[in-house]
C-alpha positions in Angstrom: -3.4 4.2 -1.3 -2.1 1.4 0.9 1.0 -0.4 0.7 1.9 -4.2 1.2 5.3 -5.9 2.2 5.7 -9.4 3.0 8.5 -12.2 2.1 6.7 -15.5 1.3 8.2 -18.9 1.0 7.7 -19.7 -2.6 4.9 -22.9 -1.9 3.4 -25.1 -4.4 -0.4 -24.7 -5.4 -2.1 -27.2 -2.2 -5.5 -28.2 -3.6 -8.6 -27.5 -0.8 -9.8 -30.6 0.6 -13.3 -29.4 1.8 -15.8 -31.9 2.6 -19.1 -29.9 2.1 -17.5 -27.2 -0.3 -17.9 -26.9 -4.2 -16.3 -25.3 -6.3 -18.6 -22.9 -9.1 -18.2 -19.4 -10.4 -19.6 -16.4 -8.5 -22.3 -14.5 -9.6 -24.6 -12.0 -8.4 -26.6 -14.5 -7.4 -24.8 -16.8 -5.1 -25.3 -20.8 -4.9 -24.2 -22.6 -1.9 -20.5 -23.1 -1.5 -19.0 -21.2 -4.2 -15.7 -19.9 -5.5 -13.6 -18.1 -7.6 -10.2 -18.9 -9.2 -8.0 -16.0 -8.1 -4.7 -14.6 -8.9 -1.6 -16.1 -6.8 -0.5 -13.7 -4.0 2.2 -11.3 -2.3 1.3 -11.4 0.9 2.3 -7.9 2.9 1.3 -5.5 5.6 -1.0 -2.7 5.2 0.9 0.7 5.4 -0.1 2.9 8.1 -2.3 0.2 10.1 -2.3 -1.7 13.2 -1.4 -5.3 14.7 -3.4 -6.8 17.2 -4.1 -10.8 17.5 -5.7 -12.2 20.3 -6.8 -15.8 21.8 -8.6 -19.3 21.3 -12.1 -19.2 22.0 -14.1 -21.9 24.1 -14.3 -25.5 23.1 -17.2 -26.2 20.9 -18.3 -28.9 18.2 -17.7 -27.9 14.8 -19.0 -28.7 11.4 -17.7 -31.9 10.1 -15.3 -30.2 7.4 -11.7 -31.2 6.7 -9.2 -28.7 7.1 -5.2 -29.6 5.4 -2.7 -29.0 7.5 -1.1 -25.4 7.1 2.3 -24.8 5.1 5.0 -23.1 7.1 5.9 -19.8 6.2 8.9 -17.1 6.7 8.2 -15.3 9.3 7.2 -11.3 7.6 9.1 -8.8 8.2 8.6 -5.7 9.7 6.0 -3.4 8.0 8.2 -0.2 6.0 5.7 2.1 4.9 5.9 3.3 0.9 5.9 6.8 0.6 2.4 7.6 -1.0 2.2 9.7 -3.7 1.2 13.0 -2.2 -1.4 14.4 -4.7 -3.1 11.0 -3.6 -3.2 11.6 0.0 -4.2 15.6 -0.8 -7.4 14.3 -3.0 -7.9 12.4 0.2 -7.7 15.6 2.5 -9.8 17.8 0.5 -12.8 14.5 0.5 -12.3 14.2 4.4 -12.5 18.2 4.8 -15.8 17.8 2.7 -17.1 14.9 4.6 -16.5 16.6 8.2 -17.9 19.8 7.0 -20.9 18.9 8.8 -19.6 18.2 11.5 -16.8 20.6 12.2 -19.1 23.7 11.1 -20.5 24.1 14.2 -17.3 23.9 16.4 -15.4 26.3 13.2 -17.9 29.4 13.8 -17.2 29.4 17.6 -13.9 30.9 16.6 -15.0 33.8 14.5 -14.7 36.6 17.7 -12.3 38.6 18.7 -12.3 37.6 22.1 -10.8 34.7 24.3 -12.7 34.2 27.3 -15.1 32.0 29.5 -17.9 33.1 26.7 -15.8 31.4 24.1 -15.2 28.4 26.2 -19.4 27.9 26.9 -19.9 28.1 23.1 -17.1 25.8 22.3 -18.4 23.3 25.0 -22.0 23.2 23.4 -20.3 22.5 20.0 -18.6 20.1 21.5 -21.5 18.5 22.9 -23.7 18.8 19.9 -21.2 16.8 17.7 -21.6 14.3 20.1 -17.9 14.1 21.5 -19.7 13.5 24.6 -19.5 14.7 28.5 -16.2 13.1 29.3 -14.2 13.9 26.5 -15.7 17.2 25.7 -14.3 17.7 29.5 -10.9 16.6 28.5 -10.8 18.7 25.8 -11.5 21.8 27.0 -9.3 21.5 30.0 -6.0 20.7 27.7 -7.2 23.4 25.8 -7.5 26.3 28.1 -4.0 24.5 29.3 -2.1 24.9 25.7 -3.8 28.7 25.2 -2.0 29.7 29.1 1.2 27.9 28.4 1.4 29.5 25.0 -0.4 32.6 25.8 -2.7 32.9 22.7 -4.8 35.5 22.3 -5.8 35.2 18.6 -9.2 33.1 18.0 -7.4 31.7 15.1 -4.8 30.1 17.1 -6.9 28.7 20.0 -8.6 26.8 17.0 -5.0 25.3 16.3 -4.6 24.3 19.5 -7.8 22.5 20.0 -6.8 20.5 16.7 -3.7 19.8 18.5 -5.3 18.5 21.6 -7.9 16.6 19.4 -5.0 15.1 17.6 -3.8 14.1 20.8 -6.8 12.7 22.4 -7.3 10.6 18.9 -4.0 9.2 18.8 -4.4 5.9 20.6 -6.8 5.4 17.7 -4.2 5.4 15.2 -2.8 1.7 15.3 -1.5 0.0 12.3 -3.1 -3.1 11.2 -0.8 -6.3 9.7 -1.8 -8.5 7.6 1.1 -11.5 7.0 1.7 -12.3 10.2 -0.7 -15.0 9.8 -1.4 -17.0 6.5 -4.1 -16.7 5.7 -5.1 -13.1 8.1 -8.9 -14.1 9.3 -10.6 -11.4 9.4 -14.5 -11.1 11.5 -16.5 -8.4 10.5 -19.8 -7.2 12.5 -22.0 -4.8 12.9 -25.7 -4.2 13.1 -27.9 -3.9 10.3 -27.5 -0.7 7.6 -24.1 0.1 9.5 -22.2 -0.4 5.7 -20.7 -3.4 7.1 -20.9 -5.3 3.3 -19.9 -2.3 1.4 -17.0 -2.1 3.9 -15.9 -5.7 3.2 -16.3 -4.9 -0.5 -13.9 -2.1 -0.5 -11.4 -3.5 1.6 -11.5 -6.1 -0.8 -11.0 -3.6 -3.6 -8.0 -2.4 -2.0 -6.4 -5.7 -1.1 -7.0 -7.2 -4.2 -5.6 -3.9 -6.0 -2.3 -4.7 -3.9 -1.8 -8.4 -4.9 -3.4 -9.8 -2.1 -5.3 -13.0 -2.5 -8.3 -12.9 -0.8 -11.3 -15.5 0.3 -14.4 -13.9 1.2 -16.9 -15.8 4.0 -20.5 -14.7 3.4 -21.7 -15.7 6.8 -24.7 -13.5 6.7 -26.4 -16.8 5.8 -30.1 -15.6 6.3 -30.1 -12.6 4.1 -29.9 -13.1 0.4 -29.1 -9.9 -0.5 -26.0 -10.0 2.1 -24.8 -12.6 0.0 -25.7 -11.5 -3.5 -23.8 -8.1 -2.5 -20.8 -9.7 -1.5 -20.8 -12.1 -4.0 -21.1 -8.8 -6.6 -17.6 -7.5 -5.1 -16.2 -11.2 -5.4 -16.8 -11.2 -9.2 -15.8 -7.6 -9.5 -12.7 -8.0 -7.7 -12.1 -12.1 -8.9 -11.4 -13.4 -5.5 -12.8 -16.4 -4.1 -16.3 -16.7 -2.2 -17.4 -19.5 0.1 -21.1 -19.0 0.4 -24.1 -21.6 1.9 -28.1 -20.2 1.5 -30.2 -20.5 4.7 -27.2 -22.7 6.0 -25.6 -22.3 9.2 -22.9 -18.7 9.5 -20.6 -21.0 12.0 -20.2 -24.0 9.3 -19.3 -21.0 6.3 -17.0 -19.3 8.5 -14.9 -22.8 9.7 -15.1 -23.9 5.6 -13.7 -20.6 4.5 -11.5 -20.5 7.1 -10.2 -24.5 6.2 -10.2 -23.0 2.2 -8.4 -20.0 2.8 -5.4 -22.3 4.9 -5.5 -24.9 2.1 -5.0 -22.1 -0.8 -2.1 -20.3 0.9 -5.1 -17.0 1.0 -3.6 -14.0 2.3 -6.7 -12.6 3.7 -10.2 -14.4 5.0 -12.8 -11.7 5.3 -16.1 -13.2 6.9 -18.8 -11.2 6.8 -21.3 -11.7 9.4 -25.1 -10.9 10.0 -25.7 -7.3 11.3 -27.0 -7.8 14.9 -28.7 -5.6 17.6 -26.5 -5.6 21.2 -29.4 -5.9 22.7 -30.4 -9.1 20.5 -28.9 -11.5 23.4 -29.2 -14.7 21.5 -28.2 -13.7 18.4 -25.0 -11.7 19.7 -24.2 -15.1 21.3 -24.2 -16.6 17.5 -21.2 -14.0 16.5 -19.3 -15.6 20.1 -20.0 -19.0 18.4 -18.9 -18.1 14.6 -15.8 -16.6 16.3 -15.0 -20.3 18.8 -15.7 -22.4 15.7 -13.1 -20.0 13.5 -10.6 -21.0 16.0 -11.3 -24.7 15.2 -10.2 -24.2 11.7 -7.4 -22.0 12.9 -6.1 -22.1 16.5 -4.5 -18.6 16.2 -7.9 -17.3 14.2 -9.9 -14.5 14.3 -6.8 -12.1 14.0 -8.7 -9.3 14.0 -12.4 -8.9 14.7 -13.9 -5.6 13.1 -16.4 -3.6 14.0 -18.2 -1.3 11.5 -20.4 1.4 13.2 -22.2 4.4 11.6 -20.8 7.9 12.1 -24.6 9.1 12.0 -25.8 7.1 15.1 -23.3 9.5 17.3 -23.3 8.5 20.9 -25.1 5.1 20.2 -22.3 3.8 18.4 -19.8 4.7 21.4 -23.0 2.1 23.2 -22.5 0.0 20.1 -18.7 -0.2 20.3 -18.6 -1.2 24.1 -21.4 -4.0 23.6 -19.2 -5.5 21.1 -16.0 -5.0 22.7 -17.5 -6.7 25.9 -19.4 -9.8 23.5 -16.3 -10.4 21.1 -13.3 -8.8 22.3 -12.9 -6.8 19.3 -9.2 -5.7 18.0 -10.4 -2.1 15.5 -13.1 -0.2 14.1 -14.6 0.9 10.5 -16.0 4.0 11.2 -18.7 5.1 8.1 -20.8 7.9 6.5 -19.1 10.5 8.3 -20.0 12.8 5.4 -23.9 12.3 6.1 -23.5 13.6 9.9 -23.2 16.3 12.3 -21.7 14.0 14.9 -18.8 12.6 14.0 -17.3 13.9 17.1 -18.2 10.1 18.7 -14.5 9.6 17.7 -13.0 11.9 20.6 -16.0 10.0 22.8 -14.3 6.6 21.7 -10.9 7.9 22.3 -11.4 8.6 26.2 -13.8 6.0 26.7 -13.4 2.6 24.9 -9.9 3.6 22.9 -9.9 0.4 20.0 -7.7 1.4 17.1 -9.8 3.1 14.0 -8.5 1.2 11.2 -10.9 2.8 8.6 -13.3 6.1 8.1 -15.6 6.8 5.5 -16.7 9.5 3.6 -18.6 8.8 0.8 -19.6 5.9 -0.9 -17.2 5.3 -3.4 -13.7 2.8 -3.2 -11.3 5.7 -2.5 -13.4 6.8 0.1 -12.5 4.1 2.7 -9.0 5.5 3.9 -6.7 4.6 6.9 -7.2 6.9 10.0 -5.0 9.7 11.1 -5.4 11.3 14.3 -4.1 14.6 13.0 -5.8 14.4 9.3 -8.7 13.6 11.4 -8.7 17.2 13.5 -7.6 19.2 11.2 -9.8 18.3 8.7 -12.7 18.3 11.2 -11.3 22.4 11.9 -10.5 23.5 8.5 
């Protein structure tokens, strides 16, 4: 499913030093502060993904926990992808097919004529529209198309639908980014989202798959004011026996900058802090998730690494809305894009693509581990225009 590489100084075990932290065994009902013993890591790079890292927030006082000083590590090498096995990635195929059914249905059946002409076009632009690719990229899209169908002079149905996967492929591309994890020891990871997006389950299986790969990983649930946030997380901790720092009612900055001063003490490979869900339009709250991300950077000065957004595939055009607010509030680095199996309008990625173009790192289809895979463009289209 994914594959890891990484060369790591060999390091002896460095106890955590955390002031406000103990240390307890997870379970579905979380305590304040808690953690699991975990199995020692391999650090890597996660095949097929994208590196991004970006800058120190704003000054700001922090929670008074003590973070050890870093080890120094090798610098990692250059990601080598594994080849996957490929009745893996054909199970995968046939799930994204199934998943995008609904939405590719409508754009399929535009193609079932006999005749190429501005008729065709109209239909296919509705489609288009009705996914909710939206005004500007369905614009784009036809345009290359009508382009590829001249230069190649098509005039089979059947291949103009190849050709619009083509240019779909191509408009998707600058989605398809790989993401590292290595580069950094420990990788912090910020996850957000609004509320009922499947930003927890996300967490959980990414968790799943890191943990599957040796990774050692520390999970932050900074979702500090919903209980079940943190019972849910702490249900993939136990399941996946990595380590949890967890606080009730406490405050999502102090959780984040202790899991962050944990994960550098343990030589973690990967800090995944989960935040509240939040509304864009919730000002003061959004301005919490810019304060959790400065006070991170207290506990690391090269940390977040990657801030995450996870959006729902069913919300359509409001999650292009959703992606820009973020983008704008937190400066984010890649997308988990969900439930694409539940909607009609998972074209929102081609609306992504021409209008706010941060790397996909993640689509799901289904609510099951192995349904979280790594984006392709061209999977992406073609599957969508099986």
């Amino acid at each position: 499913m994914f594959s890891f590489f990484k060369k790591k100084v060999p390091q002896a075990d460095v106890a955590p030093a955390l002031a406000q932290s103990e240390t307890v065994a997870p379970t579905t009902s979380v305590p304040a502060h808690e953690e699991i013993s975990a199995p020692a890591a391999k650090t890597d790079a996660v095949g097929g993904w994208l590196r991004n890292t970006f800058g120190m927030g704003d000054k700001e006082e922090v929670p008074a926990s003590v973070a050890p000083e870093s080890e120094v590590f090798e610098q990692a090498p250059e990601p080598q992808a594994k080849p996957e096995a490929a009745g893996e990635r054909k199970g995968w195929m046939d799930r994204l097919k199934a998943g995008l059914r609904k939405t590719g249905s409508s754009i399929t059946t535009v193609f079932t004529g006999t005749k190429i002409d501005d008729a065709l076009y109209e239909e296919l632009e509705d489609a288009l529209l009705m996914a909710d690719t939206g005004v500007k990229a369905t614009m784009h899209l036809l345009d290359d198309l009508k382009h590829r169908v001249k230069d190649s002079k098509a005039s089979d149905p059947a291949a103009v639908k190849a050709l619009l996967a083509d240019a779909l492929a191509d408009l998707l591309q600058p989605l398809e980014r790989p993401l590292t994890i290595g580069k950094h020891t420990p990788t912090v990871i910020m996850v957000a989202g609004v509320n009922g997006a499947g930003k927890t389950t996300s967490i959980g299986k990414l968790t799943k798959h890191l943990a599957d790969n040796d990774q050692s990983v520390l999970l932050a649930a900074a979702d500090t004011f919903r209980a079940a946030a943190r019972e849910q997380l702490g249900v993939w901790a136990t399941r996946n026996t990595v380590e949890i720092i967890s606080q009730a009612g406490g405050d999502p900055a102090a959780v984040s900058f202790d899991a962050v001063s944990a994960g550098k003490a343990r030589k973690k490979d990967v800090v995944l802090v989960d935040t509240a869900g939040r509304l864009p339009t919730q000002l003061h709250l959004m301005e919490e998730l810019r304060k959790i991300k400065r006070v991170i950077s207290k506990a690391d000065s090269s940390a977040p690494h990657e801030v995450l957004l996870v959006i729902d595939g069913n919300t359509g055009q409001n999650a292009l809305n959703q992606v820009k607010a973020f983008d704008e509030a937190l400066g984010l680095t890649g997308l988990i894009v969900t439930k694409l199996d539940g909607t009609a309008k998972g074209g929102v990625l081609a609306a992504i693509a021409q209008e706010r173009p941060i790397p996909v790192y993640f689509i799901g289809v289904g609510e099951k581990v192995q349904d979280l895979e790594t984006f392709s463009a061209k999977e992406f289209a073609q599957a969508l225009l099986a």
